[in-house]
C-alpha positions, 0 to 999 in steps of 0.5 A: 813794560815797553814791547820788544824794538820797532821796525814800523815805519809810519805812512803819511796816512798814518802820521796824520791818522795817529796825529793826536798821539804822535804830538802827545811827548808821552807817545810820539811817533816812537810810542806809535810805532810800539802801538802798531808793532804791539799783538794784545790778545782779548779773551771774550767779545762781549761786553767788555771785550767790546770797548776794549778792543775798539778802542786798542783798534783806534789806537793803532795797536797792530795785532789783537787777537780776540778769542770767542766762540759764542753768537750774537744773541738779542740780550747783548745789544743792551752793552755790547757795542761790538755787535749790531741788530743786524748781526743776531745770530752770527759768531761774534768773532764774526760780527767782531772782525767786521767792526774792527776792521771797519774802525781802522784797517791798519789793525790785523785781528786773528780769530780764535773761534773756540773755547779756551781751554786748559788744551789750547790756552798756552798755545794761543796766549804764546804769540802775544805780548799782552793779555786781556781778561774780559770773561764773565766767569769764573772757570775762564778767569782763573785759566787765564789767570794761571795761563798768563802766569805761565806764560810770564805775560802781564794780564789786564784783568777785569769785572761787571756785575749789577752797577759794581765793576773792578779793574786791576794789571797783574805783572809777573812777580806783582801777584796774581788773581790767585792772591786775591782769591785762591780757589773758585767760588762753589757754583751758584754762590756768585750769580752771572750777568746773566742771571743777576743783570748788569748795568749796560753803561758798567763794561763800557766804565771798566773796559776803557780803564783796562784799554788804558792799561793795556796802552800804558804797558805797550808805550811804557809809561804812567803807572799801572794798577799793578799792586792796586784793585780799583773798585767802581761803584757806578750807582754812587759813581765812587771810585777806591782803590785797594792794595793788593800784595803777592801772597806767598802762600798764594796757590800759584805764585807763592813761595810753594805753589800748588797749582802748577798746570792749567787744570780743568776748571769747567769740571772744577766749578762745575759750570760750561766755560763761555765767554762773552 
């Protein structure tokens, strides 16, 4: 999925700063141009929105859009290379928009410092091309989900827990999140990072993986894991993938869907719907 045509004209600057890319035959100065022209938005800036949005900021992608309404708390510094000793306490949009900017200026990032919601979330995900899933809970990934769906945008999905992550691309038609799991687990059933821990090396594994992705779909090329979970065990370091199909008795894309406006997950798991 190549973004829609360039207008970018690439600096001197640039062409030296995006070098490694411009000299690869797969990019050039044309895939480069796709890259600053391309609007990604990152749901979380936690841990693995931290890897992911650094480097599509290194890559020279124009826009990301990073939505995040939480603070820096002591216990994220374990994983969450976005945000530094110094920035306990501040919003994370905050601390995040430092970071980025200090990595590359080219890239612009909008702040949407809120919970996304079945209110907002079609509202935000409208003005970008791509969408990336880094939230560490259920009610946020299912409205994702749903919303992406919705929207006709592709989602670049993934997930940590303990030493185990996943990572997969779902494509409008391809299947959903819904396909693999039609309804939310019961609270309490799947235990958070919070409660069960998460190995802080893990986001860093699964969030460069959906990074990748999200630069493939830009430029157009490779193939992506849509129709594929990939399945990482980092305590054995194996790494399977799974083929997934649309289910047409899918709850969202299937042949006679069911769910066919955003509902209000926070009330439907019974938990708060934070990111990060």
């Amino acid at each position: 999925m190549a973004t829609k045509s360039q207008t970018t004209i690439l600096t001197p600057y640039q062409v030296n700063r995006y070098s490694r890319h411009i000299i690869m035959p797969q990019v050039g100065s044309v895939g480069q141009r796709k890259l600053l022209d391309a609007k990604v938005l990152m749901v979380g800036a936690g841990g693995l929105g931290s890897p992911i949005s650094i480097y599509l900021t290194l890559a020279g992608v124009g826009t990301i859009g990073l939505v995040e309404f939480d603070n820096v708390d002591v216990t994220n510094l374990q994983r969450q290379i976005l945000h530094f000793n110094d920035d306990i306490g501040k919003p994370k949009v905050e601390s995040a928009l430092e970071t980025l900017k200090s990595y590359n200026p080219d890239t612009k990032v909008n702040i949407h410092e809120e919970p996304i919601s079945s209110l907002n979330a079609m509202e935000i995900i409208k003005d970008y091309d791509i969408i990336v899933n880094g939230a560490d809970n259920f009610p946020t990934r299912y409205l994702v989900n749903d919303a992406s769906y919705m929207s006709g945008k592709p989602l670049v999905d993934g997930s940590i827990l303990l030493f185990d992550g996943q990572a997969t691309t779902f494509l409008a038609g391809e299947g959903c999140y819904r396909c693999l799991f039609p309804t939310p687990p019961p609270p309490g059933e799947v235990p958070s990072c919070a409660e069960a821990g998460v190995l802080g090396m893990l986001p860093g594994m699964v969030g460069t993986i959906q990074a990748t992705e999200v630069v493939k779909l830009i430029l157009g090329i490779g193939e992506t894991l849509s129709g594929r979970l990939l399945l990482i065990d980092a305590l054995s370091m194996e790494y399977r993938t799974v083929k997934l199909r649309r289910d047409p008795k899918c709850p969202l894309c299937g042949d006679n869907p069911t769910v066919t406006e955003l509902i209000d997950y926070e009330a439907f798991c019974g938990g708060a719907s934070l990111i990060g």
